[in-house]
N, C-alpha and C positions, 0 to 999 in steps of 0.2 A: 309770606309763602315763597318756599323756594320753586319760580318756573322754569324748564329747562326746555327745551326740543330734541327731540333724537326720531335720526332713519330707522330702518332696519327690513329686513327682506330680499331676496332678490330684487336690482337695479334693473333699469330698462335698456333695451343695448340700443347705440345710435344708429341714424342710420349707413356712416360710414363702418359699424362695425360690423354690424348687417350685411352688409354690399359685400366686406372684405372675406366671413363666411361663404356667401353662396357663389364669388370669383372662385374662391378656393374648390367650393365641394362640383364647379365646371370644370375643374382642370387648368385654370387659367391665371395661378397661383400658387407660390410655395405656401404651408402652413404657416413660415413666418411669418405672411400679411396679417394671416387674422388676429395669431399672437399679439402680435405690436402694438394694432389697433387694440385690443382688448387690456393689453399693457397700456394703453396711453388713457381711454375712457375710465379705466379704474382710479389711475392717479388723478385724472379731472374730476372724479367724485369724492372723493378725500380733500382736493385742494376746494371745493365746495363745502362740504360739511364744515373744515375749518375756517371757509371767510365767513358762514353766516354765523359762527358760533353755535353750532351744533355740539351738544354732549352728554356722552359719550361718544363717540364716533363709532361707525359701523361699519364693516367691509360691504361694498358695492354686491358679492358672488355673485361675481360674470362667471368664471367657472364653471358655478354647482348646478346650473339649466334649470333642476328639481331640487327638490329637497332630502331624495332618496338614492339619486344613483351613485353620489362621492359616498355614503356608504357600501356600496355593495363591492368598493374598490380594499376597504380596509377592516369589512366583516364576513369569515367565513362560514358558506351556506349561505349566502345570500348575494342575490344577481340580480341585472335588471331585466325586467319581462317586457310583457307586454306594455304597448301604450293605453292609457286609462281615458277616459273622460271624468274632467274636474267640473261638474254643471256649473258650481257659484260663477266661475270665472269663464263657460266655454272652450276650457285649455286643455290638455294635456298632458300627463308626464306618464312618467316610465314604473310600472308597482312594481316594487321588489317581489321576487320571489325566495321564498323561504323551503330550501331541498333538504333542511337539516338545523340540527339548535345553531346558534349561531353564538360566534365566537370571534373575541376580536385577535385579526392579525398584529399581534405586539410589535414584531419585527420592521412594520413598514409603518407607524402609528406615528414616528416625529418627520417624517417628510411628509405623510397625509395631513398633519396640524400644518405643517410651513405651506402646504399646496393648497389647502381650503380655509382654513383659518384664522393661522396668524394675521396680522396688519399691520404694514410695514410704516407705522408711525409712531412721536411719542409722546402723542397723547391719548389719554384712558380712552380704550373702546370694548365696544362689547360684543358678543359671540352670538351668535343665530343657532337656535337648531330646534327642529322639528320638537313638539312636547312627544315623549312616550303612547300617549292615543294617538295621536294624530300618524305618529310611524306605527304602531301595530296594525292602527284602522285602514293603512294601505295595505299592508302585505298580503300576499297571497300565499297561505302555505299551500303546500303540498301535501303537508301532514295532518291539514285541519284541524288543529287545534284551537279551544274559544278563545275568545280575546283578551278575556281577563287572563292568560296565559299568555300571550304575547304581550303584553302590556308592563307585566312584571320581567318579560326575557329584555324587552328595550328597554326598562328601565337601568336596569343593571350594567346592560353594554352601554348606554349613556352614560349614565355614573363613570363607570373605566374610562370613559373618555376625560370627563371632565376631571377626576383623577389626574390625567395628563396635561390639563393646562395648566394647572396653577402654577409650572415654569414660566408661562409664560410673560414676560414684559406687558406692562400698560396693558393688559386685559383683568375689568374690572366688574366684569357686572355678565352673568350668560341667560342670556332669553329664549325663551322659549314657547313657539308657533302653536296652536291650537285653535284650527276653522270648526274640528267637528264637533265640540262638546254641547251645541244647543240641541243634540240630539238626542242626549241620555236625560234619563229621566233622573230627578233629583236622589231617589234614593237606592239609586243602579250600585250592583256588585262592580261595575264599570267605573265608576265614579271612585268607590275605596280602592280598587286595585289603583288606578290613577294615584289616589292621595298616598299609598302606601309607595308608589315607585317616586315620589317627591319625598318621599323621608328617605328612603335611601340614598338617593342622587344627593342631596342635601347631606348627609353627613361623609359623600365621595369629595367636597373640596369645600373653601374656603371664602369662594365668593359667593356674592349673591344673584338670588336665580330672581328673575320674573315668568311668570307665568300672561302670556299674551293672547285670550281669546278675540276670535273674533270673524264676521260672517253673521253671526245669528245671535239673537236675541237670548241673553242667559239671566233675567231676573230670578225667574221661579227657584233658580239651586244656587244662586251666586252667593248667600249665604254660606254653604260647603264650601265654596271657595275662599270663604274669608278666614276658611281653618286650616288651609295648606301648608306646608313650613317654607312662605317662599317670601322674600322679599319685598315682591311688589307685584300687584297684579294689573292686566291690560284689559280694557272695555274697548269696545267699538262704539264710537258713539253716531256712525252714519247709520248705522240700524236700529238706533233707539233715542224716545223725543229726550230734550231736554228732564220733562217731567218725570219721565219712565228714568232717564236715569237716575234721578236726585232723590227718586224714591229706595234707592239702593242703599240697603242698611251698611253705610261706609266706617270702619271702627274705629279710623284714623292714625291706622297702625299699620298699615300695607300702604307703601309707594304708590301712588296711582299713573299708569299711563294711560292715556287717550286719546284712540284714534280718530282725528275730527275732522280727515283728509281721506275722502272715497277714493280706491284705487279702482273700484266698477266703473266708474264714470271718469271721460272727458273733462267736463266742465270743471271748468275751477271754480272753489269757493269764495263766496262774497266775503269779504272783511268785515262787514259791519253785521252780518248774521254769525259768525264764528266768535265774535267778540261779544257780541248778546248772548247766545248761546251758554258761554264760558263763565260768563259774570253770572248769571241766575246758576249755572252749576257751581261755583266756588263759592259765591253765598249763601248757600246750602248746604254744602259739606266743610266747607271751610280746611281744607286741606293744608298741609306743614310742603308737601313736595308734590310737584304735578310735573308728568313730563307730555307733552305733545307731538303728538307723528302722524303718520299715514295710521290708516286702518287695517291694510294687510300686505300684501306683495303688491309691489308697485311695478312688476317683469313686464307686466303686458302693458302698461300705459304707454303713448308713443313720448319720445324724447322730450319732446319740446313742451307737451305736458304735462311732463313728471318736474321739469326745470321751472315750471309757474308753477305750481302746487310746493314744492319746496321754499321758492319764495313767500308765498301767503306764510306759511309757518312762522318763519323772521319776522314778518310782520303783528302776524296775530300776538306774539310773544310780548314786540316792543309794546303793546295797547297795554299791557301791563309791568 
């Protein structure tokens, strides 16, 4: 079995970089503090991923706050609104709003890849972005249109995107977030429109995509999911037992990632329960490739226990 580890999501900011925002947003500061700072915490999570032996590597997005508002800089008809409440996590971000179809700015699309995207390393990493529900299921149009209609509009501006990386150097692999799908029902018009915006994104480039759920419990339709055209697919495995997931009809044909590291919770994971854990799950499915990470965004966890939960990873690794 090939084991791998890889990050992915928004990073957690320190709290020097922390400080160096809210000196700034007092007046007590040029923007270059926070910049620097934000420059210097980036390159210390890359020179991290590469001492543990993390890969793919993943960019840190200090940046992107959301997951929604670096698009609304490079898709026209769409801004950012209001602040939302996200209940999984307590948090917050910004729902696009939607005044019109929406359309990508070509013009500004290779500096918005270098400003959120690219990663300035060389070795293979992989690309974050929202799945197609998960961006429809925020937006707020203005035109009200259902969702399986916005679902197929982000598919397609997704697709044009990914279109435009395949220039890009050492980007190998583009994933993709999905907290809300345990809330359609298995055999939702939601769910084909979904499968049909991954066949098309899928034949907009050349790498391959994962599909990363997670948040909620998706046994009952995970089946659907094992006919996606994607690559490799992500489980949560901090919301589902060992049993619950080994009962998961796995085909052996889709990558599997697994998220084994809560980003809800403080506490860091025991060693010898992650290692249990793993072993009754791999001798049961008996998988060719397994990657291991966090469960979802690790933005809100504080510093210093995002820095020990990435370690457990390394570790949990070396046990096999």
């Amino acid at each position: 079995m090939n084991l791998s580890i890889s990050l992915h999501g928004i990073f957690p900011h320190s709290t020097v970089l922390a400080k160096a925002w809210q000196e700034y947003e007092r007046g007590r500061c040029a923007i270059s503090v926070p910049l620097q700072a934000e420059a210097e915490l980036f390159q210390s999570y890359l020179a991290l991923q590469k001492e543990l032996h993390f890969s793919p590597l993943t960019s840190p997005m200090l940046n992107w706050l959301d997951y929604f508002r670096p698009f609304t800089e490079i898709v026209a008809n769409l801004t950012a609104g209001p602040l939302v409440r996200f209940p999984r996590t307590n948090t917050f971000y910004r729902a696009p709003v939607r005044t019109g179809s929406l359309a990508l700015k070509r013009n500004s699309l290779n500096q918005w890849i270098r400003s959120y995207v690219e990663v300035p390393v060389t070795e293979p990493y992989k690309v974050i972005f929202p799945s197609p529900f998960y961006f429809a299921s925020s937006i707020q149009d203005e035109s009200h249109h259902p969702l399986d209609f916005l679902i197929s509009e982000c598919s397609y501006l997704l697709g044009e995107i990914l279109q435009a990386l395949t220039s890009l150097q050492n980007c190998v692999l583009i994933q993709f977030q999905e907290p809300f799908l345990g809330n359609v029902a298995a055999n939702s018009i939601l769910l084909k429109s979904l499968q049909k915006g991954f066949q098309e994104m899928a034949q907009t480039t050349s790498l391959p995509i994962i599909l990363h759920t997670y948040f909620t419990p998706i046994l009952s339709w995970l089946p659907r999911l094992l006919e996606f055209p994607v690559f490799g697919l992500g489980l949560d495995a901090c919301h589902q037992t060992s049993d619950e997931i080994s009962c998961i009809p796995y085909n052996g044909k889709m990558r599997l990632l697994l998220g084994i590291l809560d980003v809800h919770s403080t506490r860091v994971e025991r060693l010898d329960w992650l290692t249990g854990y793993l072993t009754k799950l791999i001798s049961h499915w008996k998988p060719t490739e397994l990657t291991l990470s966090v469960n979802g965004d690790p933005q809100f966890l504080p510093h210093d226990v995002f820095l020990k939960k990435v370690q457990i990873l390394k570790e949990v690794k070396e046990k096999f």
